[in-house]
KOLZATI-45931 format. One record per residue (C-alpha): z, y, x; residue in one letter. Coordinates in steps of 0.05 Angstrom, whole numbers, padded with zeros to 5 digits, always signed. Layout:
BEGIN
ZYXA ...
END
This chain:
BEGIN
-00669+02344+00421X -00672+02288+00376X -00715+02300+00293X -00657+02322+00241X -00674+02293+00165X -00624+02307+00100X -00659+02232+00091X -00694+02183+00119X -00724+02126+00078X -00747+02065+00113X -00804+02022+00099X -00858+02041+00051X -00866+01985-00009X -00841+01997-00078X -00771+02020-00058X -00784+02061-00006X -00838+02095-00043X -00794+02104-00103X -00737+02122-00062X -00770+02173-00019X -00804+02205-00089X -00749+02215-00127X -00714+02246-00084X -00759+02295-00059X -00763+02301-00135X -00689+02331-00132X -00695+02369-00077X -00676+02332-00016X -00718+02333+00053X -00731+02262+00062X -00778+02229+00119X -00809+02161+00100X -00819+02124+00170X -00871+02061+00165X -00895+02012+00207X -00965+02004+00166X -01015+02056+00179X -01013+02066+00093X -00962+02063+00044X -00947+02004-00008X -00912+01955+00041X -00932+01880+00032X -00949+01883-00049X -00983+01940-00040X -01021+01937+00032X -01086+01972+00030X -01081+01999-00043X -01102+02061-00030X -01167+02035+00005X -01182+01986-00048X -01245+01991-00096X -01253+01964-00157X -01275+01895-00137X -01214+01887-00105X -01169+01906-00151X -01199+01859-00191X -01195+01804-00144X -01125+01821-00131X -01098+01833-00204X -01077+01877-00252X -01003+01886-00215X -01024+01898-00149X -01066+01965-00184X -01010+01990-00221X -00984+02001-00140X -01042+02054-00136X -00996+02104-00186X -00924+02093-00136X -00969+02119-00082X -01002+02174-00105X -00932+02203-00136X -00908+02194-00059X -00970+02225-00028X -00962+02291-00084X -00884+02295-00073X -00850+02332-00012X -00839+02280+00018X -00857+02273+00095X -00892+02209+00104X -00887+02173+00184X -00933+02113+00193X -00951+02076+00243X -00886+02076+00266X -00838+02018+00289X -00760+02023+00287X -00723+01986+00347X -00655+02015+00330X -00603+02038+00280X -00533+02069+00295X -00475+02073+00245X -00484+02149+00259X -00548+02149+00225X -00596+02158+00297X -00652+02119+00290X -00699+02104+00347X -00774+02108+00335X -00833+02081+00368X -00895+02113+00358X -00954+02108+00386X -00920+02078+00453X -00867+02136+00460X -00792+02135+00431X -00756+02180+00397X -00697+02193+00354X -00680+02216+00287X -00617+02240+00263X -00610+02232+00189X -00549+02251+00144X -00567+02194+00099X -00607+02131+00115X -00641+02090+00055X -00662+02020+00086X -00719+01990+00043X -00746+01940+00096X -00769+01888+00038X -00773+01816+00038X -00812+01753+00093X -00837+01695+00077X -00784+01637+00090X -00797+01590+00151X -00804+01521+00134X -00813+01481+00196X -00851+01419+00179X -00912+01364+00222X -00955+01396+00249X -00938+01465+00223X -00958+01505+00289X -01023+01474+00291X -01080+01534+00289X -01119+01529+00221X -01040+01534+00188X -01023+01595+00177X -00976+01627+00106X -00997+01645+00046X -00967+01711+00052X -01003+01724+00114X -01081+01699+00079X -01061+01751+00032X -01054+01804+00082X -01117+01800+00105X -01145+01799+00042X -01119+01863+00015X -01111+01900+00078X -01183+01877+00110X -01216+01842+00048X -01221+01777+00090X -01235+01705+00066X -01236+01637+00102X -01304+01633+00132X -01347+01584+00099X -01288+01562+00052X -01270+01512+00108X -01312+01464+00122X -01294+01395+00163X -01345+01358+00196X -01396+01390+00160X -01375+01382+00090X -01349+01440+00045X -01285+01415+00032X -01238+01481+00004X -01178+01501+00029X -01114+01479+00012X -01044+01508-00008X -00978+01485-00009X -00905+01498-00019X -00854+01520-00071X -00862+01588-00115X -00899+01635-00159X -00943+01671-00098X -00972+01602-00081X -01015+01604-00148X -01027+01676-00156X -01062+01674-00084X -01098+01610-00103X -01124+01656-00161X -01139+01709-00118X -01178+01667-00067X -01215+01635-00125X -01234+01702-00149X -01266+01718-00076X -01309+01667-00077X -01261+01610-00036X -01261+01542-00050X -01203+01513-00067X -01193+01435-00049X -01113+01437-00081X -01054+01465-00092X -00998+01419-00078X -00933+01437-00112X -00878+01417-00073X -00820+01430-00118X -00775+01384-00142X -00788+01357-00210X -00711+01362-00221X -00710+01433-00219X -00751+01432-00290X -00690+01408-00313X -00646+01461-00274X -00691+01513-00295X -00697+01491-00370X -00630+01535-00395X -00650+01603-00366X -00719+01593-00399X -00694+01629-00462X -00665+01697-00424X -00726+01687-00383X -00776+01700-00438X -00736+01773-00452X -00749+01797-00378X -00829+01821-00395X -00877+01775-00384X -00878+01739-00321X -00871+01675-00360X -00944+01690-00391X -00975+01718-00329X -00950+01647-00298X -00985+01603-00344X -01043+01649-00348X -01061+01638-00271X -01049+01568-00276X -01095+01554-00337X -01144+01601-00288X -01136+01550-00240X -01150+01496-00288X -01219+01522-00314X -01237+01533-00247X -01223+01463-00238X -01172+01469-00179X -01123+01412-00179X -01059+01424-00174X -01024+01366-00160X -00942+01363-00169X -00885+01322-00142X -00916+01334-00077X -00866+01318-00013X -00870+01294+00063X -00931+01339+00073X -00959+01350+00143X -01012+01373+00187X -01057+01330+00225X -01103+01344+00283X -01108+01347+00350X -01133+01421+00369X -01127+01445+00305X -01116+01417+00235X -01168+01374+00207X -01127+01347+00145X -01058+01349+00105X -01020+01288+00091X -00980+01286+00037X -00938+01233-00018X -00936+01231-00101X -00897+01180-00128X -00882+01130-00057X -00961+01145-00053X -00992+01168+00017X -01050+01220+00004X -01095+01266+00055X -01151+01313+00049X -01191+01339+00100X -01195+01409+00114X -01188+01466+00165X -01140+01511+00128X -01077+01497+00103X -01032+01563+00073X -00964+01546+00058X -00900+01583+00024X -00835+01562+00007X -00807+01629-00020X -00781+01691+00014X -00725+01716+00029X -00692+01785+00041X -00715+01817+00104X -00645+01841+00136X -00648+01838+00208X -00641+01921+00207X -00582+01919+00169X -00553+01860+00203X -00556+01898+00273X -00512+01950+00231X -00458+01912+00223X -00474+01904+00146X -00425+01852+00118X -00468+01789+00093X -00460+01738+00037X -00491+01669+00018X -00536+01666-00046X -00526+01599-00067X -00587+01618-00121X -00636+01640-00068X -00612+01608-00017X -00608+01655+00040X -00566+01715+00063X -00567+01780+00034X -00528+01841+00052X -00467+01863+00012X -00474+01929-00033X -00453+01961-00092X -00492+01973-00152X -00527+02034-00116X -00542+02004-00058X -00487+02031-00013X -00464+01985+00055X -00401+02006+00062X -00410+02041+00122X -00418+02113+00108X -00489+02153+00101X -00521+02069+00097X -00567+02051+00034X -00605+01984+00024X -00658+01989-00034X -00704+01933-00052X -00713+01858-00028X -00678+01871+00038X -00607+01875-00001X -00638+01812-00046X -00699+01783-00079X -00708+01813-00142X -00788+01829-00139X -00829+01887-00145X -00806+01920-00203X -00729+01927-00198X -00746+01931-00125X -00785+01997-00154X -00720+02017-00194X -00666+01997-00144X -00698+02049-00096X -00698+02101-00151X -00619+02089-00162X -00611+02099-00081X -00644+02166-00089X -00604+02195-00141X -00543+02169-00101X -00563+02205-00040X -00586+02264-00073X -00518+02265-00107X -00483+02260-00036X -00520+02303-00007X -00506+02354-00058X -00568+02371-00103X -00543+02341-00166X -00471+02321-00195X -00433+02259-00203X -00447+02274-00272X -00528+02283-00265X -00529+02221-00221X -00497+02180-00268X -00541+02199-00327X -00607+02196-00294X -00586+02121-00270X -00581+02097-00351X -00649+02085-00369X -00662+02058-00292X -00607+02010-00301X -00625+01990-00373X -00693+01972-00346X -00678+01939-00296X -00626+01891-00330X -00680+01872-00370X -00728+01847-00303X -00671+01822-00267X -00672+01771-00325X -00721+01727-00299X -00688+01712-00231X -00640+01659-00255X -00694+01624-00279X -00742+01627-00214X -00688+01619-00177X -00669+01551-00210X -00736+01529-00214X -00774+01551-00147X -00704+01521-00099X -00733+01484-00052X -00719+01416-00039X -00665+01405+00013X -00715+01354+00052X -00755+01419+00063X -00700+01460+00095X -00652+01414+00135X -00677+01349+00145X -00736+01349+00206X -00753+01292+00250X -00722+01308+00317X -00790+01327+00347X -00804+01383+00297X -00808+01451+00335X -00749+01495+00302X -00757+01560+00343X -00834+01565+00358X -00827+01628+00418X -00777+01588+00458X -00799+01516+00439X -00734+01489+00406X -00744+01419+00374X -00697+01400+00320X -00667+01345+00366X -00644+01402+00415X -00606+01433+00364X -00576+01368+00337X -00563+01348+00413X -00520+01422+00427X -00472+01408+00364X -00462+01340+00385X -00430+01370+00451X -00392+01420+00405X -00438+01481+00380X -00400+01496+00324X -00452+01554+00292X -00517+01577+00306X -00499+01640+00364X -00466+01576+00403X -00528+01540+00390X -00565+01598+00417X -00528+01594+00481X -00545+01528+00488X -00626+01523+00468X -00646+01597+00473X -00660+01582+00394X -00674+01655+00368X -00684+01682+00434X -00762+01699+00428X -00799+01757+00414X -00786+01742+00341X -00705+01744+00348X -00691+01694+00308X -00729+01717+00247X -00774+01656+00238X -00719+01605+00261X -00652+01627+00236X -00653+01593+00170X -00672+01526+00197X -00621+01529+00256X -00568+01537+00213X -00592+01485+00158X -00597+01433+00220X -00537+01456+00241X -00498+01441+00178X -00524+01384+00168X -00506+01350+00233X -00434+01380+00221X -00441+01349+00154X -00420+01419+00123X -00454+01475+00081X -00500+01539+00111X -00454+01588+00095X -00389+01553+00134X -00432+01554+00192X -00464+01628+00187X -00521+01660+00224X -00550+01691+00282X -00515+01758+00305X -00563+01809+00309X -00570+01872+00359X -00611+01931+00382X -00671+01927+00396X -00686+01900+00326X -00766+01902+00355X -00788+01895+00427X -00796+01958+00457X -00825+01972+00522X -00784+02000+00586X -00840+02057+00591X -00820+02082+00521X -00747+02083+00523X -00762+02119+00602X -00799+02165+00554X -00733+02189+00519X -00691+02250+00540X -00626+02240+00555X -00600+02292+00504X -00630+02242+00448X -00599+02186+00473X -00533+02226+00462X -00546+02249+00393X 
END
């Protein structure tokens, strides 16, 4: 027979954690199912493993995650890592991988707080080993306190990394790196000196949301006495090299610049991880200010179909903190539907969330304004740029299926095997349906997005074969 839950919680960052806490708080029996071996998701990876020098390295933010854990680890709540989910059924069954056997879990209430990726950004010589993201060098720094070997050297020479691409996480990892001991060649801001301009009249409403605007110019006058360039108006950058990189070419002002390295960590942003609630049937809309998809909810969270919760980045970008306080408001919803407090209770605990979190969710008009990147970046690739990197799909290919009549990017699948891979579509999606608009000389969101089924991971045959039939009927 298939694992019963009141509630399961999904994902362990800052709204899952906060999610899964408060409402063991009030009295639910809640399950928090993770696919790290620790909780604290991507912000948070490792924090509980993480001395002093580390937090010190990685900032004063990523500690404060230390205090969301340890309220998770002391609360009632039933904590599964390690653990992968390949499925989700508008009944609430979830299917489970765990250490290479499936299982299912029936849960009267789901909360889905899958978080954010880092968004895709095909560009020359992007799949060239030695490039890799800036989310993922972070990774490995707080998860296995790793740093580029030798701080990359080229021919000999110690040279320093280099970093690229459009957002806030580009300089706070530069920082971070810096503080390790890296060296840092450049950062090379790739955003549009027009969005200054875009950006300019949220600035005041920004400066009421806390103080990200400080932190900002804090890690970039860091930078500065470090003496790490950082060098704006950046755009046409590529990788060059033959096995691997061995230098980034790039242009400022109609000027043609390259530096030699061996490591190149790019970001252009992130965007909400949905795939989970996508294979739900979760209805989707286009955020013309982040400029993705996000999933459709209500102020709590709710999907629309019944029992279904999204809390955090996955339902849309909104960072750590309100991702924090969006999962609290999921768990007083649930707890409220599943009977341990009152529509009344629910609605007065979710005042001073809410009040909060208006004030953070200030900010996000004005990132969003000023880190959009440039269309050049999402949409317009030579034809030989790979697109889909698991089943080799070159821009071209894509351009060459709408010109015999793909009208959308599931036609276009049928056509390349675009989104196909082992990564279904997660890496590529966004830059199939940018091409795609653009040859049809039309916007993203006329021409959608990639449908999205079970198995949202690859699962073996051996661990489905390890199911019983009775859980496959749940």
């Amino acid at each position: 027979m298939s694992e019963r839950c009141e509630l399961v919680v999904i994902g362990g960052g800052p709204a899952g954690l906060a999610a899964a806490t408060t409402a063991a708080e009030l009295g639910v029996q809640v399950t928090l199912i993770d696919e790290q071996s620790t909780p604290g998701g991507q912000i948070f990876r490792g924090i509980e493993n993480a001395d002093s020098a580390n937090s010190t390295i990685l900032g004063q933010d990523y500690a404060q995650g230390a205090a969301l854990v340890d309220a998770f680890r002391k609360s009632d709540a039933a904590y599964r890592a390690q653990s992968d989910i390949w499925a989700v059924t508008p009944e609430r069954n979830i299917g489970v991988v765990s250490s290479g056997a499936a299982s299912m879990v029936k849960a009267q209430r789901i909360i889905i707080a899958t978080g954010s990726m880092e968004r895709s950004v095909p560009f020359p010589g992007w799949t060239l080993p030695g490039v890799m993201t800036v989310g993922a060098g972070q990774i490995l720094l707080k998860q296995e306190g790793m740093v580029p070997d030798s701080s990359a050297r080229v021919g000999g020479a110690n040279t320093g990394i280099v970093l690229a691409g459009v957002g806030p996480l580009l300089v706070l990892v530069a920082c971070q790196y810096l503080r390790a001991g890296v060296a840092i060649q450049a950062v090379l801001d790739l955003t549009p000196r027009g969005n200054y301009l875009r950006a300019l009249p949220h600035l005041p409403m920004a400066l009421t949301a806390g103080d990200y605007i400080s932190k900002g110019k804090a890690l970039k006058r860091e930078l500065a006495l470090a003496g790490v360039q950082i060098v704006t108006g950046v755009s046409n950058l590529a990788a060059r090299g033959d096995s691997r990189i061995g230098s980034v070419e790039y242009t400022v002002s109609g000027h043609r610049h390259t530096l030699e390295t061996d490591l190149l960590l790019v970001h252009f942003g992130v965007v909400p991880n949905g795939h989970l609630a996508a294979s739900l049937g979760v209805g989707e809309v286009w955020d013309e200010g982040q400029q993705c998809w996000r999933p459709s909810t209500d102020s709590w969270g709710s999907t629309g179909i019944d029992g279904i919760v999204l809390a955090g980045d996955c339902a849309g970008i909104s960072g750590a903190r309100s991702s924090e306080l969006s999962g609290r408001l999921a768990a007083l919803q649930s707890a409220c539907a599943l009977g341990q407090i009152d529509r009344e209770e629910q609605d007065r605990l979710a005042v001073p969330v809410r009040r909060v979190m208006k004030q953070d969710l200030r900010i996000r008009p004005f990132l969003e304004a000023l880190f959009r990147p440039p269309a050049s970046l999402l949409e317009q690739f030579a034809d030989d740029t790979l697109i889909c990197r698991c089943e080799e799909v070159t821009a071209g290919r894509v351009r060459e299926a709408v010109a015999v009549g793909c009208q959308g990017p599931n036609q276009v699948k049928a056509f390349t095997r675009a989104g196909m891979g082992p990564c279904q579509g997660r890496q590529c999606a966004s830059s199939v349906a940018h091409v795609v608009a653009e040859a049809r000389g039309v916007t993203v969101e006329t021409v959608g997005h990639f449908r999205v089924r079970s198995p949202v991971k690859p699962i073996t045959l051996g661990a489905i074969a390890s199911l019983d039939i009775d859980e496959l009927d749940a």
